[in-house]
PDB file of N, CA, C, O and CB in Angstrom:
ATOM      1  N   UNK A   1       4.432   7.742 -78.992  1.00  0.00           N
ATOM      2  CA  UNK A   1       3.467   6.674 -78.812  1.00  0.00           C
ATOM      3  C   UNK A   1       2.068   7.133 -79.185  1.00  0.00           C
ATOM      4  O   UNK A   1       1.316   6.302 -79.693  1.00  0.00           O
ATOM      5  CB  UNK A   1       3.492   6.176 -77.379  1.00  0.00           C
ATOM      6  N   UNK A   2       1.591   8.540 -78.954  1.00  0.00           N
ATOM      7  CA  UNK A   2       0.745   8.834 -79.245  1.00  0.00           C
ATOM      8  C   UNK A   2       0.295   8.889 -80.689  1.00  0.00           C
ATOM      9  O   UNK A   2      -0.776   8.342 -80.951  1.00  0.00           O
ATOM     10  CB  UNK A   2       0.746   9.605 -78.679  1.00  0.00           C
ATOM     11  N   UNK A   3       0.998   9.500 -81.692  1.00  0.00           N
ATOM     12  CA  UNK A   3       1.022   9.179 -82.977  1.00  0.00           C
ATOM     13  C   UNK A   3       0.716   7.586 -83.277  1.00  0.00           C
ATOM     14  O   UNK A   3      -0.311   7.242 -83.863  1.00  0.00           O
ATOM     15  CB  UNK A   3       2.338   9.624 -83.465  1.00  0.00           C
ATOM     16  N   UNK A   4       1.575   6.776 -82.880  1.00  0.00           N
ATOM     17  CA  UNK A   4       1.391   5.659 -83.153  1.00  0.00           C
ATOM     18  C   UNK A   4       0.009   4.719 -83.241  1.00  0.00           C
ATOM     19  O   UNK A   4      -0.439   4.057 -84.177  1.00  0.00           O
ATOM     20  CB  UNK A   4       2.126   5.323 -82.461  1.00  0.00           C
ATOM     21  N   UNK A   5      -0.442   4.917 -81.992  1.00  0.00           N
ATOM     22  CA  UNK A   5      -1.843   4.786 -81.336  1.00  0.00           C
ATOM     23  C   UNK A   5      -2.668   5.418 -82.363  1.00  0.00           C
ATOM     24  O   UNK A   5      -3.540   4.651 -82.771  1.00  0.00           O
ATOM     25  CB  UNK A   5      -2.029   5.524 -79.830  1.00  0.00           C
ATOM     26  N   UNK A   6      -2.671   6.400 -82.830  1.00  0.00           N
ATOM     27  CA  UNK A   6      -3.735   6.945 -83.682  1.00  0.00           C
ATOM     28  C   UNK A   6      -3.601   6.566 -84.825  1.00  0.00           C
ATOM     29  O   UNK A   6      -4.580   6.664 -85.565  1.00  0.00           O
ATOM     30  CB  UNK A   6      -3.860   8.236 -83.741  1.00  0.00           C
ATOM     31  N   UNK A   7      -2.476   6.064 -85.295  1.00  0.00           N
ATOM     32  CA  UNK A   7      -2.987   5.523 -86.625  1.00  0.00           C
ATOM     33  C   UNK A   7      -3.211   4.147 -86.567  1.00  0.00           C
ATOM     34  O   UNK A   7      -3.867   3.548 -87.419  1.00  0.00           O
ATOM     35  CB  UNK A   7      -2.070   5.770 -87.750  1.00  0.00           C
ATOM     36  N   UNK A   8      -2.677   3.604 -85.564  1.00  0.00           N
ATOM     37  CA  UNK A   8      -3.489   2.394 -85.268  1.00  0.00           C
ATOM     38  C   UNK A   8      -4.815   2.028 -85.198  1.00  0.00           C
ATOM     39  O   UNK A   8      -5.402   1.031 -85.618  1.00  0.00           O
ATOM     40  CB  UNK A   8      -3.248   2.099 -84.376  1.00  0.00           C
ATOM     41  N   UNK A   9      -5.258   3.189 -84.480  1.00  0.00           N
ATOM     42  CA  UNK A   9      -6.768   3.379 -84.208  1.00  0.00           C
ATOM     43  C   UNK A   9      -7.577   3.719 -85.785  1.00  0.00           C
ATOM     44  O   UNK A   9      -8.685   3.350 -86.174  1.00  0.00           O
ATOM     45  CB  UNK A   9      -6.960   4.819 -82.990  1.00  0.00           C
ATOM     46  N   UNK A  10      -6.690   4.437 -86.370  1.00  0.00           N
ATOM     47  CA  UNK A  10      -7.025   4.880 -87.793  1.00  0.00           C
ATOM     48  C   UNK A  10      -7.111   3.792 -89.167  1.00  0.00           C
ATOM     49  O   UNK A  10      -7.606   3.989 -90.277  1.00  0.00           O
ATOM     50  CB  UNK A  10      -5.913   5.918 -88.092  1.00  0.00           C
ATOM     51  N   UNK A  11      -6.289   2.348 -88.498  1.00  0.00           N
ATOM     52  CA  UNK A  11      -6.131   0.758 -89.155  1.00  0.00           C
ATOM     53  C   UNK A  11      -5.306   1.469 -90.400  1.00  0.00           C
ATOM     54  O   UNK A  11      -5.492   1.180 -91.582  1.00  0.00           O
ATOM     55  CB  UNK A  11      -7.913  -0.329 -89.684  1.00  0.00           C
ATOM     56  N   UNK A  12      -4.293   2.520 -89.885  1.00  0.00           N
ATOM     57  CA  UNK A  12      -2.927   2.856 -91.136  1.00  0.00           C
ATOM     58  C   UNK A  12      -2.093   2.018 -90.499  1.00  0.00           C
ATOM     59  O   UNK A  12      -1.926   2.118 -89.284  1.00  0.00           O
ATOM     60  CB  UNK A  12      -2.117   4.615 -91.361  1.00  0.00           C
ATOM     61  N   UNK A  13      -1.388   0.973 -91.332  1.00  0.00           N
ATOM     62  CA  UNK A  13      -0.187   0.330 -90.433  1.00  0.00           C
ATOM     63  C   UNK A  13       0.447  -0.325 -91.455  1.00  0.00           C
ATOM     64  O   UNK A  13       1.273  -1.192 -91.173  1.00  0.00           O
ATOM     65  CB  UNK A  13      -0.574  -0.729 -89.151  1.00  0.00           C
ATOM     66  N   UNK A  14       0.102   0.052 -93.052  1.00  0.00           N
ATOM     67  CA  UNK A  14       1.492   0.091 -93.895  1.00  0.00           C
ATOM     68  C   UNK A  14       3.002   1.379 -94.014  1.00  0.00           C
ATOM     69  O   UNK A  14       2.923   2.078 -93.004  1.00  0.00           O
ATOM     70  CB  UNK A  14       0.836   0.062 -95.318  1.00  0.00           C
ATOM     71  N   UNK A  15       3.560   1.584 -94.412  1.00  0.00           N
ATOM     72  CA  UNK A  15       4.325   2.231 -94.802  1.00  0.00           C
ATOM     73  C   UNK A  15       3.953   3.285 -95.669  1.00  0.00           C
ATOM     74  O   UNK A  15       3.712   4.412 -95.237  1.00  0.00           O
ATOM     75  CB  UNK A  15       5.048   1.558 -95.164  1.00  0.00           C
ATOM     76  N   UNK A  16       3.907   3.058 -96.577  1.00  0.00           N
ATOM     77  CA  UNK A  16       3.196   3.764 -97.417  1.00  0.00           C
ATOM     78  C   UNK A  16       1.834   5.072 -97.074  1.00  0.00           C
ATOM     79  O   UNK A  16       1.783   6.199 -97.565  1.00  0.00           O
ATOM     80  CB  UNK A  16       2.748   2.649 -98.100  1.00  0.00           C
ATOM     81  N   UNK A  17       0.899   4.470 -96.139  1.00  0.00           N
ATOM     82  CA  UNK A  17      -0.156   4.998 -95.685  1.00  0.00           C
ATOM     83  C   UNK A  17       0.408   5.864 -94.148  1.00  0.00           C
ATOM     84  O   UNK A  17      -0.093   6.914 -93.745  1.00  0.00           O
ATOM     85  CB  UNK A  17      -1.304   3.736 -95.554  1.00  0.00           C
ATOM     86  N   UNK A  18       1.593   5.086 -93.443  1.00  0.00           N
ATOM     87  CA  UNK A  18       2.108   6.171 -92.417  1.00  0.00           C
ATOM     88  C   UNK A  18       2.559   7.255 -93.710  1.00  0.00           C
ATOM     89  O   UNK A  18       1.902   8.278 -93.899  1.00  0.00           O
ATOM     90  CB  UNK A  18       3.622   5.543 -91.175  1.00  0.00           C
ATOM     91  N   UNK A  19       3.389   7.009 -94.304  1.00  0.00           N
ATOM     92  CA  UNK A  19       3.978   8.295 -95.131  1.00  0.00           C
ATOM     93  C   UNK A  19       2.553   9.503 -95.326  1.00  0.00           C
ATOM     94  O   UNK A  19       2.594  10.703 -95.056  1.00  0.00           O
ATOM     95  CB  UNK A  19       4.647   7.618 -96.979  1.00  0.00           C
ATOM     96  N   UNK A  20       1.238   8.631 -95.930  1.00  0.00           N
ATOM     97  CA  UNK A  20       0.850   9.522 -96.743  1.00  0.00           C
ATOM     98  C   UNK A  20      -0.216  10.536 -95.320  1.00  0.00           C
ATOM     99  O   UNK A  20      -0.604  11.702 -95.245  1.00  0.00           O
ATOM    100  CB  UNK A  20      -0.014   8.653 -98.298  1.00  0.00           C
ATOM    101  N   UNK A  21      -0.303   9.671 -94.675  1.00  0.00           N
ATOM    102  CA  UNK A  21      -1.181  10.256 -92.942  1.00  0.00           C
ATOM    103  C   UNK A  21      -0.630  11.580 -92.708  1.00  0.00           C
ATOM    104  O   UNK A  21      -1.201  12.670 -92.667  1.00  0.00           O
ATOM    105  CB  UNK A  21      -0.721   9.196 -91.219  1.00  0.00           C
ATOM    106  N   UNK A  22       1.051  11.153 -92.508  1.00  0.00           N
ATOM    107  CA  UNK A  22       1.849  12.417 -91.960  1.00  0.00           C
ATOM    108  C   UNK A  22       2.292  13.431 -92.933  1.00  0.00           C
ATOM    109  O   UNK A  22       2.631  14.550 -92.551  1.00  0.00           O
ATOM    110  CB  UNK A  22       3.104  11.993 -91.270  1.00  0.00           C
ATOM    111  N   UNK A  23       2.304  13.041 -94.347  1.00  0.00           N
ATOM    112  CA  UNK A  23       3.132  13.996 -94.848  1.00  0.00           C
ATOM    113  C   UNK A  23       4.235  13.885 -95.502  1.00  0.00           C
ATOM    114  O   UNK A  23       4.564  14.472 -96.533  1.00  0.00           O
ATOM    115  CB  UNK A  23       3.402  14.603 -94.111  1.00  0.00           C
ATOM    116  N   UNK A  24       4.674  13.299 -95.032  1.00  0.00           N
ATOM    117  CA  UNK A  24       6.011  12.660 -95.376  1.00  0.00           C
ATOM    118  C   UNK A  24       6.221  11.515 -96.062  1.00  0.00           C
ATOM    119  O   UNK A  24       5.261  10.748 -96.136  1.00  0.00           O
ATOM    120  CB  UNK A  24       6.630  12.423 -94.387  1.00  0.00           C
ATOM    121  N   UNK A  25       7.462  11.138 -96.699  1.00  0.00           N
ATOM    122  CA  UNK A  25       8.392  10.351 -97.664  1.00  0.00           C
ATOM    123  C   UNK A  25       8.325   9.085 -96.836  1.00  0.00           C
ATOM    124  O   UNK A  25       8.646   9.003 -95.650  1.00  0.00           O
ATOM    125  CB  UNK A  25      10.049  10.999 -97.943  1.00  0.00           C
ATOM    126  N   UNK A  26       7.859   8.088 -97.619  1.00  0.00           N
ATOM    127  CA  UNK A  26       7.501   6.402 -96.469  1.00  0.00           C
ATOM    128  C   UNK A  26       8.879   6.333 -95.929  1.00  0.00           C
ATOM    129  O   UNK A  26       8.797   6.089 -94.726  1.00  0.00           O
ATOM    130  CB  UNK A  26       7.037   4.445 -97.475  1.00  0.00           C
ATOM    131  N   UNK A  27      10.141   6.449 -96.322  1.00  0.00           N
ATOM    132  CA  UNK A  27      10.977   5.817 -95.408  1.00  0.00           C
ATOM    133  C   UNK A  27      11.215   6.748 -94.382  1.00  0.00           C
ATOM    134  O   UNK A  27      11.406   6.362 -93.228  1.00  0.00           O
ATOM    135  CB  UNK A  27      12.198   5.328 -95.984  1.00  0.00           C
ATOM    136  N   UNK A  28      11.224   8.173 -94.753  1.00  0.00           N
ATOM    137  CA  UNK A  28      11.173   8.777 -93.535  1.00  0.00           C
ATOM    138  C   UNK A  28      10.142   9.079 -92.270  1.00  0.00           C
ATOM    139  O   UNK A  28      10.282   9.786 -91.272  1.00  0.00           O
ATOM    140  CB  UNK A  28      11.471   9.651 -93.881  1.00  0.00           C
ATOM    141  N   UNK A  29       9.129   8.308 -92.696  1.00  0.00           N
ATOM    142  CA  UNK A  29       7.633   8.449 -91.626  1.00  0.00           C
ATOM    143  C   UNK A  29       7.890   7.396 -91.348  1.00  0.00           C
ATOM    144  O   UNK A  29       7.973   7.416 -90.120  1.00  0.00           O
ATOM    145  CB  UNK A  29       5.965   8.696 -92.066  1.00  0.00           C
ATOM    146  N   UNK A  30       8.118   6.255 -91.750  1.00  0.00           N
ATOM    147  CA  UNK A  30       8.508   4.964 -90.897  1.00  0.00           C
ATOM    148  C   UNK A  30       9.044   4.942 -90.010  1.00  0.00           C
ATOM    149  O   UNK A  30       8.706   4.436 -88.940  1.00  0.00           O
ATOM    150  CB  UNK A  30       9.097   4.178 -91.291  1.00  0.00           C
ATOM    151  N   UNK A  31      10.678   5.884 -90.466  1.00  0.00           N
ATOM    152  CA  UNK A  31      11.415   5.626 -89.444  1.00  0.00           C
ATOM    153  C   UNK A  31      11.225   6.573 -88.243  1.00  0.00           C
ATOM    154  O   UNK A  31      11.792   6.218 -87.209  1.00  0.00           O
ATOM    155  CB  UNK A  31      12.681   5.597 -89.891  1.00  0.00           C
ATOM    156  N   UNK A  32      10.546   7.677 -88.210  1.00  0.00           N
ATOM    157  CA  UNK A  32      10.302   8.231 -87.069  1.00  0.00           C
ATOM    158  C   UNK A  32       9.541   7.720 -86.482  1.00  0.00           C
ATOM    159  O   UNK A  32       9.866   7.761 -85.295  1.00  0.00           O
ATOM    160  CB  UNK A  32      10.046   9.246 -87.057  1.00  0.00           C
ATOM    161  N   UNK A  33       8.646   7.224 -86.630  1.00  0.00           N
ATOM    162  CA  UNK A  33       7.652   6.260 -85.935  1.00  0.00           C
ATOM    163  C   UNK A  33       8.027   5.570 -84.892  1.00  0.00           C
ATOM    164  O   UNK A  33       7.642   5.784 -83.743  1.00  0.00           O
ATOM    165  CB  UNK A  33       7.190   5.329 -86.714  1.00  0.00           C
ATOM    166  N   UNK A  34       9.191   4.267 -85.420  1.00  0.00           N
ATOM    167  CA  UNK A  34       9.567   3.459 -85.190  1.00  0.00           C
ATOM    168  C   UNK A  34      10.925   3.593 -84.559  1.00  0.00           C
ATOM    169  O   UNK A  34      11.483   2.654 -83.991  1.00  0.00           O
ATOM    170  CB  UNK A  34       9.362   2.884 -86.069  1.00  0.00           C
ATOM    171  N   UNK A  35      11.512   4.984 -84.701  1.00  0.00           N
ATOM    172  CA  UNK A  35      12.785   5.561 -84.161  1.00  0.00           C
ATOM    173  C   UNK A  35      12.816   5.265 -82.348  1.00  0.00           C
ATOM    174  O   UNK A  35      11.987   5.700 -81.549  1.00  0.00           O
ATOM    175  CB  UNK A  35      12.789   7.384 -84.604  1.00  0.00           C
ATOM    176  N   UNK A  36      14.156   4.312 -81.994  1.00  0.00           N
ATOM    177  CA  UNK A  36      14.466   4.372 -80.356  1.00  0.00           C
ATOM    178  C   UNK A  36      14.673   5.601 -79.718  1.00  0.00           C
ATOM    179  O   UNK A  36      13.893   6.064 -78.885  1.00  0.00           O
ATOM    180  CB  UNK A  36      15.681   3.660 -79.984  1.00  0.00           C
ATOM    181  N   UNK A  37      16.368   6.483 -80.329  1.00  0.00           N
ATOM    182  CA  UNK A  37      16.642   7.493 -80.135  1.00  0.00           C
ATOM    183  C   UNK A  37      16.293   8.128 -80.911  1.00  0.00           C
ATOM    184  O   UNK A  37      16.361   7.764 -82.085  1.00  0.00           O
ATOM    185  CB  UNK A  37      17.514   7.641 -79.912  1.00  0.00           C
ATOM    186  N   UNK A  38      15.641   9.660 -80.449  1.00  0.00           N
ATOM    187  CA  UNK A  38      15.680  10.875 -81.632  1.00  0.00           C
ATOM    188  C   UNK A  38      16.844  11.603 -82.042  1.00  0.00           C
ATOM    189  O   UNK A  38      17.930  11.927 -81.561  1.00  0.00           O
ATOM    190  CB  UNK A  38      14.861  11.966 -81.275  1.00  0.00           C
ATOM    191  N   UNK A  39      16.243  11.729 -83.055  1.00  0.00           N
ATOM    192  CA  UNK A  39      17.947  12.834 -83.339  1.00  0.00           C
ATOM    193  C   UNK A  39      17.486  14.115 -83.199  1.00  0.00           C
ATOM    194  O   UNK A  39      16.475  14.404 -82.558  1.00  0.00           O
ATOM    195  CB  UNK A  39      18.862  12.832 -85.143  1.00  0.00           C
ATOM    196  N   UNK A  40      18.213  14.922 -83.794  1.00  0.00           N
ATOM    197  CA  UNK A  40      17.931  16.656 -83.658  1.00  0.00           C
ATOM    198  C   UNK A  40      16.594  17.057 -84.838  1.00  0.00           C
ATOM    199  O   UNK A  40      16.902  16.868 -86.015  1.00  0.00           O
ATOM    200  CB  UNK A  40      19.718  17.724 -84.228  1.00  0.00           C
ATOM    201  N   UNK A  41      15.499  17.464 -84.631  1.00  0.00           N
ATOM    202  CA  UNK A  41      14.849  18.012 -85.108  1.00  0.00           C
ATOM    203  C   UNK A  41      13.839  16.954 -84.964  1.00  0.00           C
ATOM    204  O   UNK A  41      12.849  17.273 -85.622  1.00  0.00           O
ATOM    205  CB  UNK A  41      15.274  18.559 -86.180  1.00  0.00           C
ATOM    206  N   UNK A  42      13.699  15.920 -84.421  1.00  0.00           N
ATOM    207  CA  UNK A  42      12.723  14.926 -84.521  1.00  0.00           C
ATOM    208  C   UNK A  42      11.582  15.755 -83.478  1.00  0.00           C
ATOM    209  O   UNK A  42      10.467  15.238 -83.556  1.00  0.00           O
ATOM    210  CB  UNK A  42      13.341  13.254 -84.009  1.00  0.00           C
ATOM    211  N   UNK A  43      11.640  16.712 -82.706  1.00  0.00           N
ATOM    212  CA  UNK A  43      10.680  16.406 -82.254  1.00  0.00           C
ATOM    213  C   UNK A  43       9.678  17.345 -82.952  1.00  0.00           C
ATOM    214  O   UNK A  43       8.452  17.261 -83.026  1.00  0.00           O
ATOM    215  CB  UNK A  43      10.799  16.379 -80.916  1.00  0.00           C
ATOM    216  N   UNK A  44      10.649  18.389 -83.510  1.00  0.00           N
ATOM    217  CA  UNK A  44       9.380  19.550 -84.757  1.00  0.00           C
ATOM    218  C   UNK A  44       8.124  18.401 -85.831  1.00  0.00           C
ATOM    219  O   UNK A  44       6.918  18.466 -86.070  1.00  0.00           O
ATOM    220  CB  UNK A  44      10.900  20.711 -86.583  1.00  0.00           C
ATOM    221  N   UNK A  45       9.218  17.466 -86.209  1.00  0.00           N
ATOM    222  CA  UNK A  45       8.525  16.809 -87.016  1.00  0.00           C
ATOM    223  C   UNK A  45       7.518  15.790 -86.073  1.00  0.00           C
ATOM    224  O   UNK A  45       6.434  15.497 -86.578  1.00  0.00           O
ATOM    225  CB  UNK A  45       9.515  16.133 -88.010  1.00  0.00           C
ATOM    226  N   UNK A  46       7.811  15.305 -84.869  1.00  0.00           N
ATOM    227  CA  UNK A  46       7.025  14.435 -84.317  1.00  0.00           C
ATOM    228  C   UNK A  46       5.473  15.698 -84.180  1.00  0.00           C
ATOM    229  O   UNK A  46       4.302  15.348 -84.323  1.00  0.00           O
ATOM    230  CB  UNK A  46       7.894  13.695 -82.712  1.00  0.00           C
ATOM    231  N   UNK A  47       5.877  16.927 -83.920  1.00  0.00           N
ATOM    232  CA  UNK A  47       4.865  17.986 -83.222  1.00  0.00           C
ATOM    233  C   UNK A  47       3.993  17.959 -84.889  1.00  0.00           C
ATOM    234  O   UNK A  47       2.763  18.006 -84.864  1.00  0.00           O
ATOM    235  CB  UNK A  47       5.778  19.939 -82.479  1.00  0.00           C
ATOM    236  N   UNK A  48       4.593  17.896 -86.021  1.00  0.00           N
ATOM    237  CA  UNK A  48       3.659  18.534 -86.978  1.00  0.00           C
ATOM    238  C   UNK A  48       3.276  17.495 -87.349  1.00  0.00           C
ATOM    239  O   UNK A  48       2.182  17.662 -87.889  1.00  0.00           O
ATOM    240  CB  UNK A  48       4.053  19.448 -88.029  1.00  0.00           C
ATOM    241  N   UNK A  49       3.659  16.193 -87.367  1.00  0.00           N
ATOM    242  CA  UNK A  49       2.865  14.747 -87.418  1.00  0.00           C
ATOM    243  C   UNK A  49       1.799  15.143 -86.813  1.00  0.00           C
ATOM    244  O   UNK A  49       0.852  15.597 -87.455  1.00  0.00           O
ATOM    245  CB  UNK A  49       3.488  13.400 -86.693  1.00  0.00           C
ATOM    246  N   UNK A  50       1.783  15.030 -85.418  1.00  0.00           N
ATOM    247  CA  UNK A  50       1.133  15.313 -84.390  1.00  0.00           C
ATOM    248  C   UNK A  50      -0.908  16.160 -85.089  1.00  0.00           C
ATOM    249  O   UNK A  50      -2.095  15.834 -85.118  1.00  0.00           O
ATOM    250  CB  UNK A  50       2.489  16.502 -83.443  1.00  0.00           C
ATOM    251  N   UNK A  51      -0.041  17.258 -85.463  1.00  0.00           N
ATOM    252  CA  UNK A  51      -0.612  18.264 -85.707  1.00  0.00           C
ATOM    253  C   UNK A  51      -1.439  18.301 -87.043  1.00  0.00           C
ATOM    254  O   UNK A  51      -2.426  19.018 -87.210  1.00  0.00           O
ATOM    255  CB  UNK A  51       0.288  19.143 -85.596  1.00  0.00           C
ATOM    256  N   UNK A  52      -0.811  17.274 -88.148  1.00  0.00           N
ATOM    257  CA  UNK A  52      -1.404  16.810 -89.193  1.00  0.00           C
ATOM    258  C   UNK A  52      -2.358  16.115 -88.418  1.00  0.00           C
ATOM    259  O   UNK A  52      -3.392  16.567 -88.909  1.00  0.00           O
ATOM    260  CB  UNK A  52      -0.592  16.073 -90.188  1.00  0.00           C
ATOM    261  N   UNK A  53      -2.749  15.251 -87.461  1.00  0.00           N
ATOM    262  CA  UNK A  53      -3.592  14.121 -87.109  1.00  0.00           C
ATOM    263  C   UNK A  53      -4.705  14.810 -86.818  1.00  0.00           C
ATOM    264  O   UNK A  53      -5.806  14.524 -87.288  1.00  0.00           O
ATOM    265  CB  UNK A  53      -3.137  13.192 -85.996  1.00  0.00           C
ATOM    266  N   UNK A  54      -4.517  15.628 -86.136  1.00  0.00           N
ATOM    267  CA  UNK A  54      -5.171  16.416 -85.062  1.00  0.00           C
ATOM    268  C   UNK A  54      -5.254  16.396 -83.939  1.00  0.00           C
ATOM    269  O   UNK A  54      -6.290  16.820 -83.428  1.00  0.00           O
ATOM    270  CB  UNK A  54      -6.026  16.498 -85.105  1.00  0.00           C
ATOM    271  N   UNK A  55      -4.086  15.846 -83.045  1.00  0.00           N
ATOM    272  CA  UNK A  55      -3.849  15.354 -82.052  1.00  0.00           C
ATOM    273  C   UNK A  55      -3.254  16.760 -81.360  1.00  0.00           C
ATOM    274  O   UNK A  55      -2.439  17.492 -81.923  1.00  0.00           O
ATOM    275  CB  UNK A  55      -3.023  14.066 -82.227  1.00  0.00           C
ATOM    276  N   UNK A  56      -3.958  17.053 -79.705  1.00  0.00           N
ATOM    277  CA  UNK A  56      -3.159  17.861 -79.210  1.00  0.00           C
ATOM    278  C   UNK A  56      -2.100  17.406 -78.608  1.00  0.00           C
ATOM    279  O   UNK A  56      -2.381  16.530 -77.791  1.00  0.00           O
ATOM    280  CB  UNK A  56      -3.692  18.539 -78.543  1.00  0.00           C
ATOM    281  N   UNK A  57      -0.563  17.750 -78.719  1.00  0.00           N
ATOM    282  CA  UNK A  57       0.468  17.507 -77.941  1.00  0.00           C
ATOM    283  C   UNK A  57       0.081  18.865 -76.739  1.00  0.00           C
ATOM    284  O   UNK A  57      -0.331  20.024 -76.749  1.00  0.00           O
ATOM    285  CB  UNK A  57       2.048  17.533 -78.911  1.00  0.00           C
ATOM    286  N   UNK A  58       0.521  17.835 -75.799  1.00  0.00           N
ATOM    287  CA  UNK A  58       0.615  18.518 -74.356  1.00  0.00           C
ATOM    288  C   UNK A  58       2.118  19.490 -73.970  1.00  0.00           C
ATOM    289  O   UNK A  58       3.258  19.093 -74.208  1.00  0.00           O
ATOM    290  CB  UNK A  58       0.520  17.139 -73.200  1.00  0.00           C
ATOM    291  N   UNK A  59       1.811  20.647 -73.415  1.00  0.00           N
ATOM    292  CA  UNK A  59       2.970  21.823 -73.447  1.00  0.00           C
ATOM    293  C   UNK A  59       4.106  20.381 -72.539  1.00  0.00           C
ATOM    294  O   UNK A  59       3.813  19.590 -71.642  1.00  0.00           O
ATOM    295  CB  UNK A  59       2.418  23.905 -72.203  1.00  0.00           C
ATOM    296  N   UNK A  60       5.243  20.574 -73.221  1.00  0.00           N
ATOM    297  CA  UNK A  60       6.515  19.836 -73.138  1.00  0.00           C
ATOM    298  C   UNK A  60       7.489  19.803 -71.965  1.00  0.00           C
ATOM    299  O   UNK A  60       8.331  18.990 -71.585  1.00  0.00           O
ATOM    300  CB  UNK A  60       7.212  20.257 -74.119  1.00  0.00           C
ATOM    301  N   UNK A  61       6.885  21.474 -71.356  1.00  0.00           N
ATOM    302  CA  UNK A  61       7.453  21.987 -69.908  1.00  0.00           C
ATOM    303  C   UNK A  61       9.093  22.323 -70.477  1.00  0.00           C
ATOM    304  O   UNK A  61       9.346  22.541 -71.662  1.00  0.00           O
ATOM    305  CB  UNK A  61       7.343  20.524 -68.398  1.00  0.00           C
ATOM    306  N   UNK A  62      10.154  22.313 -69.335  1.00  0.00           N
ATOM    307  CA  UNK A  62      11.052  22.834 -69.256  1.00  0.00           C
ATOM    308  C   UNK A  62      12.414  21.735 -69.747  1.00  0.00           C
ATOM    309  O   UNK A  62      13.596  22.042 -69.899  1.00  0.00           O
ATOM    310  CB  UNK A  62      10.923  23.404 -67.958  1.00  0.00           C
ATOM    311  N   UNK A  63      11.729  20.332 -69.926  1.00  0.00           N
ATOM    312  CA  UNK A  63      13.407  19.154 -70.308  1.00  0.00           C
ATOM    313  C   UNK A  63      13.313  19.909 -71.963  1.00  0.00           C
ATOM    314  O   UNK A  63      14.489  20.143 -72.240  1.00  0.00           O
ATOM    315  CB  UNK A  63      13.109  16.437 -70.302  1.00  0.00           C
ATOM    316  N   UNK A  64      12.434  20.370 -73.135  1.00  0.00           N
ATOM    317  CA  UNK A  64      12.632  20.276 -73.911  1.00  0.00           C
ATOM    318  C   UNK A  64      13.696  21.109 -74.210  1.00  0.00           C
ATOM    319  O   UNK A  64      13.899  22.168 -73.617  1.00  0.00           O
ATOM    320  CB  UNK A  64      11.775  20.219 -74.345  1.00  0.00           C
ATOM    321  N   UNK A  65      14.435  20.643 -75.172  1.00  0.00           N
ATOM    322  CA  UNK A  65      15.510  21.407 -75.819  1.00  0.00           C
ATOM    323  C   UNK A  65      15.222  23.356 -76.463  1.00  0.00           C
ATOM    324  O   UNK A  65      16.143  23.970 -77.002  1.00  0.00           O
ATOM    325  CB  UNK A  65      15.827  20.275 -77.186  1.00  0.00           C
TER     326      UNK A  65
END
């Protein structure tokens, strides 16, 4: 959600422009975005989204995998 919020705040809210924010290939920055369940490795990529923004993610504690 946090990602989300910031590029909201940032008025990115094509496809194209999530892709080019994060890094990534538009259909695959879309769909993490917009992803219910994560799959395996989503959250490295949610952290370096993250980290492209400049957003600090907060330490994750002990549920993370």
């Amino acid at each position: 959600m946090m990602i989300a919020r910031e590029l909201e705040d940032r008025g990115i809210a094509t496809p194209a422009g999530i892709g080019e924010a994060l890094g990534m290939p538009v259909a695959e920055a879309s769909s993490l975005i917009n992803r219910h369940h994560w799959r395996e490795g989503d959250l490295l990529l949610l952290e370096a989204a993250a980290a492209r923004l400049g957003l600090e993610v907060p330490e994750l504690g002990s549920w993370r995998p």
